[in-house]
C-alpha positions as CSV (number, residue, x, y, z in Angstrom):
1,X,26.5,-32.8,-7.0
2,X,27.5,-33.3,-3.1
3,X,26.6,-29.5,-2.7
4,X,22.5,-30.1,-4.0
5,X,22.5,-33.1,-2.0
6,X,23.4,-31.1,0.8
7,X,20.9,-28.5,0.0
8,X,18.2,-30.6,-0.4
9,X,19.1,-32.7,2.6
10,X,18.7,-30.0,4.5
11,X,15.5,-28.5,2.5
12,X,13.5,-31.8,3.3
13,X,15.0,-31.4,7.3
14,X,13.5,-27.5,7.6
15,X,10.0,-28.9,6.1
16,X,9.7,-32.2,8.0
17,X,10.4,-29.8,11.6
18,X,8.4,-27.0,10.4
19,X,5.1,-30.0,9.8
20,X,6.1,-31.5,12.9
21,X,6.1,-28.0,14.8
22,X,2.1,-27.3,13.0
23,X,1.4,-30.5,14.1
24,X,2.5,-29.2,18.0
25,X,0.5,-26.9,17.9
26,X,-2.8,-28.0,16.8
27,X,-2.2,-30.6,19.7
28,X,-1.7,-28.0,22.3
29,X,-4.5,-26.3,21.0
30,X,-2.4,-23.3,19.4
31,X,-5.3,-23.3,16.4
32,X,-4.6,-19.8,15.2
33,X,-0.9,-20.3,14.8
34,X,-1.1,-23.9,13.3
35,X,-3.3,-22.2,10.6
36,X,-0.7,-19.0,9.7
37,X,1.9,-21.7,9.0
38,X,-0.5,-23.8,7.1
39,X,-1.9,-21.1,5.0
40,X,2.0,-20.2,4.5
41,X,3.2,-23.6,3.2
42,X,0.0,-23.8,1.1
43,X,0.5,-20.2,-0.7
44,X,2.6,-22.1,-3.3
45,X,1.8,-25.7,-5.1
46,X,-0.2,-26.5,-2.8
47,X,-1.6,-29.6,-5.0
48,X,1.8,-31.1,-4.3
49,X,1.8,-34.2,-2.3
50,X,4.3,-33.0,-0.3
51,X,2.1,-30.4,1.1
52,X,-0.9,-32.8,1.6
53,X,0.0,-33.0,5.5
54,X,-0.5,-29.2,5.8
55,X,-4.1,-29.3,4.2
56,X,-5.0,-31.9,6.8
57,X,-3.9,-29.8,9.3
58,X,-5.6,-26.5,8.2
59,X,-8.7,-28.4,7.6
60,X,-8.4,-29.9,11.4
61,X,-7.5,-26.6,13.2
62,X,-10.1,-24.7,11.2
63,X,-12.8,-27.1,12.8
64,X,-11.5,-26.8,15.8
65,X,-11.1,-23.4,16.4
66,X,-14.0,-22.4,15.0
67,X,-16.1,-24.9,17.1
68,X,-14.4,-23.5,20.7
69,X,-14.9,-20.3,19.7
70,X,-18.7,-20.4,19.4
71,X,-18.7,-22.2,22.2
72,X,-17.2,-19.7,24.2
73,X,-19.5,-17.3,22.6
74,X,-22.4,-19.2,23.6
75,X,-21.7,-18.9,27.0
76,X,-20.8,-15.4,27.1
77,X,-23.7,-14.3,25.2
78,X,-25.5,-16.0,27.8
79,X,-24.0,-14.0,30.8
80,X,-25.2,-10.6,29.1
81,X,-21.6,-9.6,31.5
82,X,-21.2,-5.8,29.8
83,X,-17.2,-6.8,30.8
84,X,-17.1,-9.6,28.6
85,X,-18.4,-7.2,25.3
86,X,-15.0,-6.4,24.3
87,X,-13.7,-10.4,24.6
88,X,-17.4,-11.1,22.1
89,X,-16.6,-8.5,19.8
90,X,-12.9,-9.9,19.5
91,X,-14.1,-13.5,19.0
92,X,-16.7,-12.6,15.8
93,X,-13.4,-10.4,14.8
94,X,-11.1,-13.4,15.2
95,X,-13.9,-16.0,13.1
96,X,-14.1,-13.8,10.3
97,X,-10.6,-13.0,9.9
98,X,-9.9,-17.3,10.2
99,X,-12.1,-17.4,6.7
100,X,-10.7,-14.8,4.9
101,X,-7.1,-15.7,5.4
102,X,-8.3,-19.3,3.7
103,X,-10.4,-18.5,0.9
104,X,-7.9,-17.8,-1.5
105,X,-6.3,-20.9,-1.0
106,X,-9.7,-22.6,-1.9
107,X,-10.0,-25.4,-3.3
108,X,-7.9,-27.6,-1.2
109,X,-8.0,-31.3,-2.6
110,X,-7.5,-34.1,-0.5
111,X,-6.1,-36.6,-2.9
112,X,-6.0,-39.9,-0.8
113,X,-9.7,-39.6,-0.1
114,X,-10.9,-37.8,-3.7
115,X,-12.1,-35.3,-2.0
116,X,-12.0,-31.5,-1.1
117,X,-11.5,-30.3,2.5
118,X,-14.2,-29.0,4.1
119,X,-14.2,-25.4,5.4
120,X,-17.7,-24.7,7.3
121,X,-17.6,-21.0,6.5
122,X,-20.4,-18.8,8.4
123,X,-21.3,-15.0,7.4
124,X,-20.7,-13.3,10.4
125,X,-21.6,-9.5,9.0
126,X,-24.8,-9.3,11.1
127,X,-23.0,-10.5,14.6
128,X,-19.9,-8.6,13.9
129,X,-22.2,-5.5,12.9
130,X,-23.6,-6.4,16.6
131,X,-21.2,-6.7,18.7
132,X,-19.5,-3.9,17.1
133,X,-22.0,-1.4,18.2
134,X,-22.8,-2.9,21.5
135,X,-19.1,-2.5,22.0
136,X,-18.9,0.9,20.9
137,X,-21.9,1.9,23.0
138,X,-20.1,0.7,26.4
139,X,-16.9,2.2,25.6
140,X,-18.2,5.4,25.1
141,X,-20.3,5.2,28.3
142,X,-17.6,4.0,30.3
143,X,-14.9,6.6,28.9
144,X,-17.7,9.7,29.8
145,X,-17.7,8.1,33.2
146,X,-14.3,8.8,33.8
147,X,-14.0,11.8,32.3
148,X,-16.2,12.8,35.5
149,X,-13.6,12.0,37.7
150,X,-10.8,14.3,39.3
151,X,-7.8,11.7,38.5
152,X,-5.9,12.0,35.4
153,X,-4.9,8.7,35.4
154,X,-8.8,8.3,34.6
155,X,-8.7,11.0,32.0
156,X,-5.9,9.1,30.3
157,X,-7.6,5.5,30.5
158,X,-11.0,7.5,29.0
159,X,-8.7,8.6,26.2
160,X,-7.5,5.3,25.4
161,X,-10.6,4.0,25.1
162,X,-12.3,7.0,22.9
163,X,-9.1,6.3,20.7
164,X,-10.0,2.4,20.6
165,X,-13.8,3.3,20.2
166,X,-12.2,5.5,16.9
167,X,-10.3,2.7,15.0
168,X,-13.2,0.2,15.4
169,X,-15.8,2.6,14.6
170,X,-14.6,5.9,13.2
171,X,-16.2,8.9,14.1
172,X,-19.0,7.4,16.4
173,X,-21.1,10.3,18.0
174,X,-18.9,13.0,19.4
175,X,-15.8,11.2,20.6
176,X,-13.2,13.3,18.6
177,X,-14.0,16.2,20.7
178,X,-14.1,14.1,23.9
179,X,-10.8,12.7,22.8
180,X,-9.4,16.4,22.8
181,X,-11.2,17.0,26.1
182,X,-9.7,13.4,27.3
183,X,-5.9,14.1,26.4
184,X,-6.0,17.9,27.9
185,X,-7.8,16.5,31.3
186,X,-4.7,14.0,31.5
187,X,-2.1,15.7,30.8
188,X,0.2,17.0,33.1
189,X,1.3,21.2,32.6
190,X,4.4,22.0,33.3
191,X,5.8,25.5,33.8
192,X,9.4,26.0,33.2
193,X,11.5,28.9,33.9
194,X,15.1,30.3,34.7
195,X,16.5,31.9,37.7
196,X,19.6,33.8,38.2
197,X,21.1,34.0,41.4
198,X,24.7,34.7,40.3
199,X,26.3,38.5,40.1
200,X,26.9,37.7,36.2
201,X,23.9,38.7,33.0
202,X,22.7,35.5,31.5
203,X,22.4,35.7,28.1
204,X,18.6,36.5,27.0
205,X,19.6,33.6,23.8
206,X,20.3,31.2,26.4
207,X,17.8,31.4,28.6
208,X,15.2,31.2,25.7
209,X,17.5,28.0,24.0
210,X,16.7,26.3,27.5
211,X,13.3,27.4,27.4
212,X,12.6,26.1,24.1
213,X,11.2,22.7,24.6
214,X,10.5,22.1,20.7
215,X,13.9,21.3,20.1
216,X,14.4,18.8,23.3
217,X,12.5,16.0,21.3
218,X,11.2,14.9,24.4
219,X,8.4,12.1,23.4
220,X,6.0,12.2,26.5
221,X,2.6,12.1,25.4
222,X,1.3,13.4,28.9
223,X,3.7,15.9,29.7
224,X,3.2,19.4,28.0
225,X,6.2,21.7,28.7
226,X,5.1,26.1,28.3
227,X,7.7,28.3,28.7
228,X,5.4,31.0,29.6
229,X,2.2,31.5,31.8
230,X,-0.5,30.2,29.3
231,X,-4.7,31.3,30.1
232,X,-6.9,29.0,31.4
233,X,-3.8,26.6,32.3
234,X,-4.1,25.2,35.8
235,X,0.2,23.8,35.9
236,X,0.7,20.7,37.8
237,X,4.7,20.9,37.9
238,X,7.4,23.4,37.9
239,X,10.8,23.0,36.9
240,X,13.4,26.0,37.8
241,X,16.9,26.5,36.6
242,X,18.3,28.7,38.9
243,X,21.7,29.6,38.0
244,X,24.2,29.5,40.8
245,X,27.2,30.8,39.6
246,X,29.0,31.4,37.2
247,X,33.4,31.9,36.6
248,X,35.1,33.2,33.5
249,X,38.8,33.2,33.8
250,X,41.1,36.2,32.4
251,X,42.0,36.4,28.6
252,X,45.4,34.5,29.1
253,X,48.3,34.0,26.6
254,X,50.9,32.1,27.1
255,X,54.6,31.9,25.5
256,X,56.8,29.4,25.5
257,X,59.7,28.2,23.6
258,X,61.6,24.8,23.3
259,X,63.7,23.3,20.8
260,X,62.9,20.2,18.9
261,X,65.7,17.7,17.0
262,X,65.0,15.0,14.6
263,X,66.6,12.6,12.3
264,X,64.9,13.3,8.7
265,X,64.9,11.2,5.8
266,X,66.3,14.0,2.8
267,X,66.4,12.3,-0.2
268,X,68.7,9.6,-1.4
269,X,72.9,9.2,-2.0
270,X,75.2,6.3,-3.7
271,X,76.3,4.1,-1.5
272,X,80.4,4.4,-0.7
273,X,82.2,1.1,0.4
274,X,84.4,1.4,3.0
275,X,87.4,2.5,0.1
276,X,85.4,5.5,-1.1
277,X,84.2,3.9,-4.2
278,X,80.4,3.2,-5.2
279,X,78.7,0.6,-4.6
280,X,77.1,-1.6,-8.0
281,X,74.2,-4.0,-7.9
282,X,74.3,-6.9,-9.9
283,X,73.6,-5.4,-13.1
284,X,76.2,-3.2,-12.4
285,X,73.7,-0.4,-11.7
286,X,74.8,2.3,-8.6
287,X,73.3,1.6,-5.5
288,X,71.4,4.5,-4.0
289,X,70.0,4.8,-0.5
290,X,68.2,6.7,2.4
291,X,70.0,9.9,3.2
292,X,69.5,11.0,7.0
293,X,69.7,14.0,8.2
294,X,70.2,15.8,11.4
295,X,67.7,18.9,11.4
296,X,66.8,21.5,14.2
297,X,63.9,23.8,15.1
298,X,63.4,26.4,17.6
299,X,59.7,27.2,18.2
300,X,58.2,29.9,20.2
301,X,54.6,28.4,20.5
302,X,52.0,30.8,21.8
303,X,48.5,29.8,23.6
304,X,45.3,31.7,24.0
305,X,43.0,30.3,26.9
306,X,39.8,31.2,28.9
307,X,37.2,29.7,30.2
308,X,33.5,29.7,31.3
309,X,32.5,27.2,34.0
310,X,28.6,27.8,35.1
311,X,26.6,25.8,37.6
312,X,23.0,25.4,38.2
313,X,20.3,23.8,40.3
314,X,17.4,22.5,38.5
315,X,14.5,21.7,41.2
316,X,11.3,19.8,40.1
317,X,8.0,21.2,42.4
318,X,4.7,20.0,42.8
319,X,2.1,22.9,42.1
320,X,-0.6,20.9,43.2
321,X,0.5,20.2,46.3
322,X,3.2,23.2,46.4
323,X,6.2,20.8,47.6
324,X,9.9,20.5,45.9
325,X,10.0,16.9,44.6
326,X,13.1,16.6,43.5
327,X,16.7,18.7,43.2
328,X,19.2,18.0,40.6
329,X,23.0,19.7,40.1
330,X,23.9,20.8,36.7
331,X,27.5,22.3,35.7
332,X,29.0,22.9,32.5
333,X,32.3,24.1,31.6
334,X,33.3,25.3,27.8
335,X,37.3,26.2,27.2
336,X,38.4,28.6,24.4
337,X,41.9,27.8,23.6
338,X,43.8,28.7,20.0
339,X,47.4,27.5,19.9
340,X,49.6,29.1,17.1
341,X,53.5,29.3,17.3
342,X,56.6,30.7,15.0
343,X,59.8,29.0,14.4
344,X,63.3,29.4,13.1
345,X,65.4,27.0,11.8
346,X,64.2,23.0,9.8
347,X,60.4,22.8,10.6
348,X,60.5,19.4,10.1
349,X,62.2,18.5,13.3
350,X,59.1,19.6,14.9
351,X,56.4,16.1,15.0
352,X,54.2,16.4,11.8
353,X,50.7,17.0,14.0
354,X,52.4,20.5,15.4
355,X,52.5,21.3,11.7
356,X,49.1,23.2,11.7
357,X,49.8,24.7,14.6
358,X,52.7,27.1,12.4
359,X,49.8,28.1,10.2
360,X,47.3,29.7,12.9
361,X,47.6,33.4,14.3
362,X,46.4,34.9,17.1
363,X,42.3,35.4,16.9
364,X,39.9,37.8,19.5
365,X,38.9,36.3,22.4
366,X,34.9,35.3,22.6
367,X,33.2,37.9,24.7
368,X,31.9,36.6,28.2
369,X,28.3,36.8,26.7
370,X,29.7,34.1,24.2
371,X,31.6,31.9,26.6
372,X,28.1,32.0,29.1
373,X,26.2,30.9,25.8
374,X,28.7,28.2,24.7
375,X,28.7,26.4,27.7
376,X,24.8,26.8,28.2
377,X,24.8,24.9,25.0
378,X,26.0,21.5,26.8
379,X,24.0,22.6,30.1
380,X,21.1,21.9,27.3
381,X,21.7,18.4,26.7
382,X,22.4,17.3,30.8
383,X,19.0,19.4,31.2
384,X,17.4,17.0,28.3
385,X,18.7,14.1,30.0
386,X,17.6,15.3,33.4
387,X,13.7,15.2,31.8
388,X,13.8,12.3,30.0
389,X,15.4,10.3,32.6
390,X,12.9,11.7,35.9
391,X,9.6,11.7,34.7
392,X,7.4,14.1,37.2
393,X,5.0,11.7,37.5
394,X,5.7,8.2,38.5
């Protein structure tokens, strides 16, 4: 019973600060939001008395809102600003969407005053219809206007708005081809390729893994990355990989051997008092317990090692203006190593996580093509980082 006091205590607490909070804000003038919350609380019984405050409320902010918007209309509509078409076109957006979210709340009852709460709807289809196309026919003006000019930070702004222009009114005049047109204009080209500069053959499969931007999952909207020369591409950026060296160490094995003790538990043995005889429990059963044993391995242990370390330059140029921007180090190192060993004597002195280790034989050494490709594979990823993390255009 103490618990659903509790609960309801605090039930009636959550409702009393959520009114008090709808009340804030239709004070401070916060209409929109004082409605959401009142259309929420009133979504369920709302002929309960308990919910009489929120109908107030909505009925209050609903006046309000509506009355300073077509105010600020009025004086907008008056300016004819072609600036201000958008902010019209948002506020007959914003009136209509205030109605709908009521009506299906409708009827509200006041019940102290017998009557139902007044909601002064308006049909704004013809306005909306209006300021819809008025809106339309400036963004499309404005977005052709910059698709005249020679900065792509214009061509990208002229896309935004053609893509704008398409949600509010879907496929006015030609603007899905001028949206093409827009997002090749602003985007920036970049030409990638690989240099090598050491005495050592780069694998042709890494040089095209580097090359092949579809698996870098690089999400720049603006930035298209060719691994080849592409027709009719004018390139804004280059980015070289110019390998600068590259060091594979002999095929080495190494032996050596060490001997290993350890106390092992070996099953279990009656315990002997100190006269020889055997210990009994109380139920006069023999007493058994841990038998430890001394044990000794010899391994010989061999281990197969060589590695690949490669370093690289990757410099970031600017084809337009045919300067190096930016220089970054890259470096990568990828270790073959295959440890197997023999023994002779009680493995189990050795430390159970060498275990495997008596299982493994000698395998063939990766080729140096293979080593060079292995660690390119890392060299990938710092490459990946190096893009995402220095855009070419600030």
């Amino acid at each position: 019973m103490k618990k659903i006091t509790l609960l309801f205590s605090f039930l009636v607490f959550i409702t009393s600060c959520a009114l008090k909070h709808t009340q804030e804000l239709v004070h401070s003038g916060d209409y929109d939001n004082a409605i959401t919350i009142a259309v929420s609380s009133l979504e369920s019984n709302k002929d309960k008395k308990s919910k009489q405050d929120y109908v107030y409320l909505l009925e209050e902010a609903f006046a309000k809102a509506k009355e300073r918007d077509l105010n600020t209309l009025n004086l907008l509509e008056k300016e004819n600003n072609p600036a201000q078409i958008e902010h019209i076109y948002q506020l007959y957006v914003g009136l209509n969407n205030r109605q709908e979210k009521i009506k299906p709340l409708l009827p509200l009852q006041l019940l102290k005053e017998n009557r139902t709460a007044v909601f002064a709807f308006e049909n704004y289809n013809d306005k909306l219809v209006t300021a819809k196309n008025a809106l339309s026919n400036y963004l499309y003006a404005n977005a052709k206007a910059l698709l005249k000019s020679t900065n792509k930070i214009d061509f990208r702004k002229a896309f935004d708005d053609f893509t704008y222009l398409n949600q509010i009114n879907p496929n006015f005049k030609d603007v899905n081809e001028l949206l093409k047109e827009a997002k090749f204009k602003g985007s920036d080209f970049v030409l990638v390729s690989t240099k090598n500069e050491t005495n050592m053959i780069i694998p042709v499969r890494l040089q095209n893994d580097l090359l092949d931007f579809n698996t870098y999952g690089l999400n720049d909207k603006w930035t298209v990355y060719h691994n080849t020369e592409q027709d009719g591409i004018r390139y804004d950026f280059g980015v070289r990989i110019r390998f600068r060296e590259v060091v594979i160490s002999p095929e080495q094995i190494k032996e050596k051997e060490f001997i290993k003790e350890r106390r092992i538990k070996d099953g279990q043995k009656k315990l002997i008092d100190a006269n020889g005889k055997e210990v009994l429990d109380e139920k006069g059963k023999v007493v058994f317990v841990d038998n430890w044993k001394d044990v000794t391995v010899k391994v010989n242990e061999f281990r197969q090692f060589k590695s690949c370390i490669i370093t690289a330059k990757v410099d970031f140029s600017n084809w337009t203006t045919n300067q190096l921007l930016q220089s970054f180090p890259l470096s990568s190192e990828f270790i073959f190593e295959n440890v197997y060993a023999n023994y002779k004597g009680d493995r189990r002195a050795a430390d159970d996580s060498y275990f495997p280790n008596f299982n493994k034989k000698t395998i063939p050494f990766p080729s140096n093509e293979q080593m060079i490709y292995d660690a390119g594979e890392d060299l990938k990823n710092k490459l990946k980082g190096i893009l995402n993390q220095n855009p070419l255009r600030n």
